[in-house]
C-alpha positions as CSV (number, residue, x, y, z in Angstrom):
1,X,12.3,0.6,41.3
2,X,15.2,0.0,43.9
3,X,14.5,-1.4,47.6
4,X,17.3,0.1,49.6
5,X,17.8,-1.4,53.5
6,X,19.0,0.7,55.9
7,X,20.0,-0.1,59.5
8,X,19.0,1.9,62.4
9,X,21.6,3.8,64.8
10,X,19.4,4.0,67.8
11,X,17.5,0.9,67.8
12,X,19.8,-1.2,65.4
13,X,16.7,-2.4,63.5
14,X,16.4,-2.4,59.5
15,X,13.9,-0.6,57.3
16,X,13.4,-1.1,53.4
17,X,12.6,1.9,51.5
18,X,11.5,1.7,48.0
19,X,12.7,4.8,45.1
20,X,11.4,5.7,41.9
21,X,14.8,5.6,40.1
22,X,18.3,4.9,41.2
23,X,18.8,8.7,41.2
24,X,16.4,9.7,43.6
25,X,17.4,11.5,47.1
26,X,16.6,9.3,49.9
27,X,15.4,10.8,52.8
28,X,14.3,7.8,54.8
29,X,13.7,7.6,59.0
30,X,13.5,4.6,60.9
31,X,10.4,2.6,60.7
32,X,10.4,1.4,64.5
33,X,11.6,4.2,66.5
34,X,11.4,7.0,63.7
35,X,15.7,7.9,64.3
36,X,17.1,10.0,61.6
37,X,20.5,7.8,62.3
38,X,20.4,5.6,59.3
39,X,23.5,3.9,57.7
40,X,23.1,2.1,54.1
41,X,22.8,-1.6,55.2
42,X,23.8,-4.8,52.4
43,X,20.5,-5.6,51.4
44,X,20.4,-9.6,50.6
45,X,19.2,-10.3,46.8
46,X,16.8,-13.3,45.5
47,X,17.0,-15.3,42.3
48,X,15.0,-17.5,40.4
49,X,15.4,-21.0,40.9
50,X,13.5,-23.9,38.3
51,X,11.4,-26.4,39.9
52,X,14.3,-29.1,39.4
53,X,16.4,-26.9,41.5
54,X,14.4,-26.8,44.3
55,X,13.4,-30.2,44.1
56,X,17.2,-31.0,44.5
57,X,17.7,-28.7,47.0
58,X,14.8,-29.1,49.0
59,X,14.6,-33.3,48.1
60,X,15.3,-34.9,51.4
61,X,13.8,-34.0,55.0
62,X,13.6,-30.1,55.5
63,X,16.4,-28.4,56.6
64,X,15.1,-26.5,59.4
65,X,11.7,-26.1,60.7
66,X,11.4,-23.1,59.2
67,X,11.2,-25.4,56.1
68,X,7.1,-26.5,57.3
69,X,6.0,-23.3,57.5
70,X,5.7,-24.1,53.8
71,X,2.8,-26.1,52.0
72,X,5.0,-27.1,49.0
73,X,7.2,-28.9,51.4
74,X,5.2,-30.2,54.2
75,X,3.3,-32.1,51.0
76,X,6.4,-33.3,49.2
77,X,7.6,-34.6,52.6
78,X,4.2,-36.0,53.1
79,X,3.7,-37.5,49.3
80,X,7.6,-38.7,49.8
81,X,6.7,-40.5,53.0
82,X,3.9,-42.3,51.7
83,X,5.8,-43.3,48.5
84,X,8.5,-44.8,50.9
85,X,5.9,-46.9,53.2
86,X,4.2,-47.8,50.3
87,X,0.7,-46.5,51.7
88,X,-1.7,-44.6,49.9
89,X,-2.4,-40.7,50.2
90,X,-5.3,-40.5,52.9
91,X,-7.7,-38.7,51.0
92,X,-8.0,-35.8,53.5
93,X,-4.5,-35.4,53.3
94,X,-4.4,-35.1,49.6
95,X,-7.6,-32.5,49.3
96,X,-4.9,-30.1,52.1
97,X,-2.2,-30.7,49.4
98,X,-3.9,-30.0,46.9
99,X,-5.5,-26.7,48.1
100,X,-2.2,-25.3,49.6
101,X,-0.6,-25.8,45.6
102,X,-3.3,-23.7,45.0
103,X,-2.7,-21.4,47.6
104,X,-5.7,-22.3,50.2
105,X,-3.7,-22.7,53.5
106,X,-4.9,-25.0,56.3
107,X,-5.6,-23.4,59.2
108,X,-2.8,-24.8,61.3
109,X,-0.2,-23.4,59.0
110,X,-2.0,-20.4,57.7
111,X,-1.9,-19.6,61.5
112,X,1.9,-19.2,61.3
């Protein structure tokens, strides 16, 4: 099923509207101010990337603080620090960890 984007006339805003086939008329309105002026906007695309990639990517400090908005990172970053001082994991730290891998945010950052 294609996502197409579309960018607003009036309010210059984008909405995503999903078809059933590639074939299908799309008869789509805007999804903030409800404008019929829509214009067929370059939608970005996603890929797959292997653990190894994003580890190299991703393997020094985050880029941007965008980057600790996510639990991965923030305990890399954290596990990488502790490697590099030498200190061990405080235990509290490594129970967070381990429940954000498993997709239990902390407060704090499920808050974002």
């Amino acid at each position: 099923m294609p996502i197409y984007e579309f960018t607003c006339g009036d309010c210059k805003k984008l909405t995503s509207t999903f078809t059933k086939s590639m074939n299908a008329k799309i008869n789509v309105a805007c999804s903030h101010c409800g404008s019929k002026k829509m214009s067929r906007a370059l939608s970005k695309f996603a890929y797959h990337q292997s653990t190894s990639r994003v580890l190299e990517r991703h393997g020094a400090e985050p880029a941007s603080l965008e980057d600790y908005k996510d639990p991965r990172q923030i305990g890399r970053w954290a596990e990488r620090k502790c490697d590099e001082y030498g200190m061990e994991m405080p235990e509290k730290a490594r129970e967070m960890i381990d429940a954000a891998r498993e997709g239990e945010l902390p407060s704090p950052v499920d808050e974002l």
